[in-house]
C-alpha positions in Angstrom: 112.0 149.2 115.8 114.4 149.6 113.0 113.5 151.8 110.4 114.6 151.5 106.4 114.5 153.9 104.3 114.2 153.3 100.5 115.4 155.0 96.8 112.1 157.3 97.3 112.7 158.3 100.9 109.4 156.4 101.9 110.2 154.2 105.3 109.5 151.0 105.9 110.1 148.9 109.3 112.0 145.8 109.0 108.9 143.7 110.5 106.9 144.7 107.5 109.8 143.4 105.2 109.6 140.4 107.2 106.0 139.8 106.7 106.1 140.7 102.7 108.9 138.2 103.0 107.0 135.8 104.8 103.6 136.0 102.0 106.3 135.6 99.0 108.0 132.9 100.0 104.6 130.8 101.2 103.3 131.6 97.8 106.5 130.7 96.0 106.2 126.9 98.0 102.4 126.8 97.2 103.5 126.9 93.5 106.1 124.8 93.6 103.7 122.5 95.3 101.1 122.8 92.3 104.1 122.2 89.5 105.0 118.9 91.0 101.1 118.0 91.0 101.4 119.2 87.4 104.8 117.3 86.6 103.2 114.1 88.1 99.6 114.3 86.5 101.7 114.6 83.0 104.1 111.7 84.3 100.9 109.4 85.1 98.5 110.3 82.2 99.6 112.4 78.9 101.4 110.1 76.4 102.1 111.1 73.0 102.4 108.3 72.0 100.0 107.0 68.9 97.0 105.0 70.1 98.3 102.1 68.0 101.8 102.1 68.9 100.6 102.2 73.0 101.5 99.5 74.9 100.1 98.7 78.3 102.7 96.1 78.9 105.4 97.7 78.6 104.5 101.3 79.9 103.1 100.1 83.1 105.9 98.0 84.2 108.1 100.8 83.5 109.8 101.5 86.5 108.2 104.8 86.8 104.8 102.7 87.5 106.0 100.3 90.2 107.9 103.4 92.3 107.4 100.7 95.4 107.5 97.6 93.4 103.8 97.2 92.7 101.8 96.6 89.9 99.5 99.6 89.6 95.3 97.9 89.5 95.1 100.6 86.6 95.5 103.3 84.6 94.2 105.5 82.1 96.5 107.1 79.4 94.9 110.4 77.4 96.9 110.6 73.7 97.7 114.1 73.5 99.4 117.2 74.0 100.3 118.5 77.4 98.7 122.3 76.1 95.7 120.9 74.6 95.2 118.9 78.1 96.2 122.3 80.3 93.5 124.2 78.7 90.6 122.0 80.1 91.8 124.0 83.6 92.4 127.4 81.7 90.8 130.5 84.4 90.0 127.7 86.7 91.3 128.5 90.1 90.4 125.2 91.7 90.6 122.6 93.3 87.5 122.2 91.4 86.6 119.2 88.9 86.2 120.2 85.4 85.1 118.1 81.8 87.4 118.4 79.1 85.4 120.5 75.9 86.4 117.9 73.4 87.0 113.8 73.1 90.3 112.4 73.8 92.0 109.5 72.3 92.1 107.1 75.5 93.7 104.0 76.6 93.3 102.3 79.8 95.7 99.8 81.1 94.1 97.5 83.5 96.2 94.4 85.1 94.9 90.9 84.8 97.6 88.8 86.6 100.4 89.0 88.2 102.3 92.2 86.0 100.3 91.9 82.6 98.1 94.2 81.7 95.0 94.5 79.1 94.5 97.3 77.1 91.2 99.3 76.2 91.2 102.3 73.6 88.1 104.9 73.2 87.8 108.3 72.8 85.7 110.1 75.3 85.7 113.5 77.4 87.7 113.3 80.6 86.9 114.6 83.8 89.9 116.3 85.8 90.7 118.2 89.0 92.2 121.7 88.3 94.4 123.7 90.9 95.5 127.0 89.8 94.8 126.6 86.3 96.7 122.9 86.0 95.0 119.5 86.1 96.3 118.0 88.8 94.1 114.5 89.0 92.6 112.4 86.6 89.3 112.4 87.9 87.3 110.3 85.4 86.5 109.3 81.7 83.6 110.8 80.3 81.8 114.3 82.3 82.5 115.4 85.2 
């Protein structure tokens, strides 16, 4: 076994590196992992955009919602700020569903035909899935 010795003269054997290696770097991915369901949930559902200036048309035939070339059936849009919506999952380990404290400025973009979408506007609570204090999934309008 090789032995290391460190600034303090305290010893440590280069398996137990290895393993304190090992736990950082799966918690470093796990993160990552949770940023990109972050980065996505923000992609798919925070606009701050005005409710009247929203429009379902354009915004879901965006390329960004036809990744494989199909209309999405639907999709619900929260006007806001991506703090304001991040605190609804504040001390919230997760995954657990949680209801947002306050009403939300909402639009929901549902498709007709073909590529066209209508457009619904409310203001509700929203229901969302928090992972490591992010909402990760929008879950559903009103409580959870």
């Amino acid at each position: 076994m090789v032995i290391l010795e460190n600034m303090t003269g305290k010893m440590f054997s280069v398996t137990t590196l290895l393993v304190i290696s090992g736990i950082l770097f799966g918690l470093s991915q796990c993160q990552l992992k949770e940023n990109r369901e972050w980065e996505k949930f923000k992609t798919k559902h925070i606009t701050s955009q005005t409710v009247a200036a929203f429009n379902c048309n354009r915004t879901m035939n965006d390329p960004l919602y036809t990744p494989d070339g199909q209309c999405k059936s639907a999709n619900t849009f929260i006007h806001s700020t991506t703090g304001t919506i991040k605190e609804i999952c504040r001390n919230v380990a997760g995954p657990v569903n949680k209801s947002s404290k306050q009403k939300f400025p909402l639009t929901t973009c549902t498709k007709t035909i073909r590529c066209e979408y209508s457009q619904s506007n409310q203001t509700n609570f929203i229901c969302v899935t928090c992972k490591a204090n992010l909402p990760i999934h929008f879950f559903k309008i009103g409580t959870c």
